[in-house]
N, C-alpha and C positions, 0 to 999 in steps of 0.2 A: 682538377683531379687528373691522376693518370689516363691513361689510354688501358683499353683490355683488348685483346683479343677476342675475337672470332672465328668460329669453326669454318675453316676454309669448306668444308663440306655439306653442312646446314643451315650454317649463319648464326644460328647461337652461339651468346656467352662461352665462353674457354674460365676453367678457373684453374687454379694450381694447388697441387695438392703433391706434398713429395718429389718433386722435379717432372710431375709429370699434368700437362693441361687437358683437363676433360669437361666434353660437354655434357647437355641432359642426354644426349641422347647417345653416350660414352663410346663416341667419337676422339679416341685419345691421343696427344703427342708428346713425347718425351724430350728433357729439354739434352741436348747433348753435351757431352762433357767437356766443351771448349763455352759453352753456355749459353747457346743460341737455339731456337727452336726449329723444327722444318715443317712449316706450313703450307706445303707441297705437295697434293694428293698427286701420284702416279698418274693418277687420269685426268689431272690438267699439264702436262709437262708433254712441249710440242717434241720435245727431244729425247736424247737417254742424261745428255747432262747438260743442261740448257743456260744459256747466259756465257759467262766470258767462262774461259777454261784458266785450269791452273798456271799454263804456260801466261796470259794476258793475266792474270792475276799478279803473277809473280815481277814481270816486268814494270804494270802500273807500280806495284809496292815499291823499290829498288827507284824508279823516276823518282814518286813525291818524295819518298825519302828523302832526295836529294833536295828538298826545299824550292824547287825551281814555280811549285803553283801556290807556293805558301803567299803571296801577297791577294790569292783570290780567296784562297782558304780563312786567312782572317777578315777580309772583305763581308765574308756568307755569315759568318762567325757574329762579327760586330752587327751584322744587321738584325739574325735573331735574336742578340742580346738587348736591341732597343725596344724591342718589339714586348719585353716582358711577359714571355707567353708562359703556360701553364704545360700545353704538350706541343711537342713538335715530331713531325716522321720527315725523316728522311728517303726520299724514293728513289731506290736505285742506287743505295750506299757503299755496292762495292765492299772495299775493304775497309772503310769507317773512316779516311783520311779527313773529311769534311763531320762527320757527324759527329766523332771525339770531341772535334773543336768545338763544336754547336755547344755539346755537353759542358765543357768546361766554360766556356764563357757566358753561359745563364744557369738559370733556377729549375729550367722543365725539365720534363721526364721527355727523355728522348729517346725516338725508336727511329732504327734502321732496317731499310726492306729490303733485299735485294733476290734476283731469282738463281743465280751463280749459290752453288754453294761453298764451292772454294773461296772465293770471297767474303763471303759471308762466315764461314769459320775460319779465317783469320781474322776479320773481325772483332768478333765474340772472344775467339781466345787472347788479343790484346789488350782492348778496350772495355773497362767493366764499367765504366760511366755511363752507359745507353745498352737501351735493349734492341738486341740482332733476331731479327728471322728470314728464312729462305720462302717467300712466295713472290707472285706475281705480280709487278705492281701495277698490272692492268684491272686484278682484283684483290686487292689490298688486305689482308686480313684484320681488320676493322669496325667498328659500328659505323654508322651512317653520324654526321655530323659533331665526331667531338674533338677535332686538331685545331689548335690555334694558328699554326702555323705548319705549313707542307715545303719543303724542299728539297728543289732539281736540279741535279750536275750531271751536264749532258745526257739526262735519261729522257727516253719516250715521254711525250706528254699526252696522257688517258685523260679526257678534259670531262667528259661524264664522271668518271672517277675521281677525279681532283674534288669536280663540284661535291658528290656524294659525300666526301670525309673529310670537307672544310666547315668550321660553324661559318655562322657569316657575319661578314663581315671582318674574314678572317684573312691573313695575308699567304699567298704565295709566293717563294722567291726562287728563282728561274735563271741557271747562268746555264748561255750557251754559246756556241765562237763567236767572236769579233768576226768584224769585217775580214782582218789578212792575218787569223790563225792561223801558223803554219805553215805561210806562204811559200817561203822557204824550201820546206820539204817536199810540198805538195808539187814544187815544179819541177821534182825528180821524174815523175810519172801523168802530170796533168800539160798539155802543152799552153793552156791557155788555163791559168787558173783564177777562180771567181769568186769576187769577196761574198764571204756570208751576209746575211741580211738580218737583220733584226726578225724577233718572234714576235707572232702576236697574241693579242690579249685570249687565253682559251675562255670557249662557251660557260657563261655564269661568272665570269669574272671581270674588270676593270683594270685597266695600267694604271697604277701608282707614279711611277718614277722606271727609269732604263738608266746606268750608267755601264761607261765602257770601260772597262780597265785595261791598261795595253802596256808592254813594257819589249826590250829586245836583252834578249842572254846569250852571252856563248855555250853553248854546250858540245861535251866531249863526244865521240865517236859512242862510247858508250851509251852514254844518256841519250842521245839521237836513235840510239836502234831500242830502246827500252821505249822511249815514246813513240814509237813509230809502233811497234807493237803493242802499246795498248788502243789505237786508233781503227776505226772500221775501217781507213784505208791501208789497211796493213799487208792485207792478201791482195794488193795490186803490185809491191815489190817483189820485182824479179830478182833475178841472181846478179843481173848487170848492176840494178840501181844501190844494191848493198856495197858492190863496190865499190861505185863511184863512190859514197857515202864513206868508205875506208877510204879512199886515196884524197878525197879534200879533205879529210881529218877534221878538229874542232869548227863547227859553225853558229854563226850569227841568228839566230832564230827570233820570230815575232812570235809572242804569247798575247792573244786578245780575246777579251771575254767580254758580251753582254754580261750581267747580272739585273735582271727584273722583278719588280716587284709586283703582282695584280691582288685587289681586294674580290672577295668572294661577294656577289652582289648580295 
């Protein structure tokens, strides 16, 4: 069966009534007109607008656009299609680039969470194959135990919360850098830079399988300052290092992803 919501504010049931979800204790949130919900009470938001901003929105969009992570995106894609799941969430979905696909290549009702809402209502207003809302995915708007399947692209992992909204026995799948993501760019600003390491298995759960997906692409001057800006290393480039990055023009880049699978014990 689908997934329901929950009042991010007393934990009951959310139902839907006229574009708008209320609980018993009429707790209400309305869904917005690009068709996503904000499950975001003001007094959990550690910011005034928290998560990636429109400027890191707009660049991630504009990158995958350009098809350059589409061989990991079908990678996530084909894995929750074998999996034959009923519901799946996406945590940490951004602008939907991964979760569309999820949708379209199975059967489940799929939700996307992300705490940006710039993100998140691009989202919504693209993709009507899966359902978008704006909370935390430290605390998931959710019931306790009813996802077949959960998945992470480069998002925080809340492994109490993972466990809490996994049935069991249920799978998680988990892409995060390769060894020499990036490597490339990263030695703009790192003098000594250090391959990522594999994740390990979070609390309440078991490794399945790890595969590595790796590949090298040229990308334009363009594409390099679009990906560079949707990266947490972004506010380390100086004025110097943009240049450089103009005056070598197109570069050779390494794209490498873990992708993991763990079962919910």
């Amino acid at each position: 069966m689908s997934l329901h919501y929950h009042c991010p504010l007393c934990k009951h049931a959310l139902t839907l009534t006229d574009k708008t979800y209320r609980c018993v204790n009429n707790h209400s949130f309305d869904i917005a007109k690009e068709g996503y919900v904000n499950l975001l009470p003001v007094q959990n938001k550690k910011s005034k607008q928290p998560g990636d901003n429109l400027d890191m929105v707009q660049a991630r969009r504009a990158f995958l656009s350009a098809g350059h992570y589409g061989f990991l995106q079908h990678a996530i894609a084909r894995l929750v299609s074998k999996l034959k799941p009923v519901s799946v969430i996406d945590l940490g979905c951004g602008e939907g680039f991964y979760t569309q696909a999820i949708a379209n290549s199975s059967n489940a009702t799929v939700y996307g969470v992300d705490i940006s809402k710039p993100a998140v209502k691009y989202a919504a207003k693209r993709y009507e194959n899966a359902h978008f809302s704006v909370a935390s995915i430290s605390q998931s708007p959710f019931a306790d135990s009813e996802a077949d399947v959960l998945v992470s692209v480069f998002a925080p992992l809340f492994a109490d919360e993972l466990a809490r909204l996994a049935k069991p026995q249920s799978t998680l799948i988990v892409a995060s850098p390769g060894p020499w993501h990036l490597k490339e760019l990263k030695s703009f600003i790192y003098a000594d830079v250090k391959p990522h390491t594999q994740i390990e298995a979070p609390n309440g759960f078991s490794e399945k399988s790890t595969e590595l997906l790796e590949q090298q692409t040229v990308l334009s001057v363009e594409d390099i300052k679009h990906l560079i800006m949707m990266t947490p290393f972004a506010w380390k480039f100086r004025p110097e290092h943009w240049q450089e990055i103009e005056q070598k023009g197109p570069q050779t880049v390494t794209l490498s992803f873990y992708v993991s699978q763990f079962i919910r014990d």
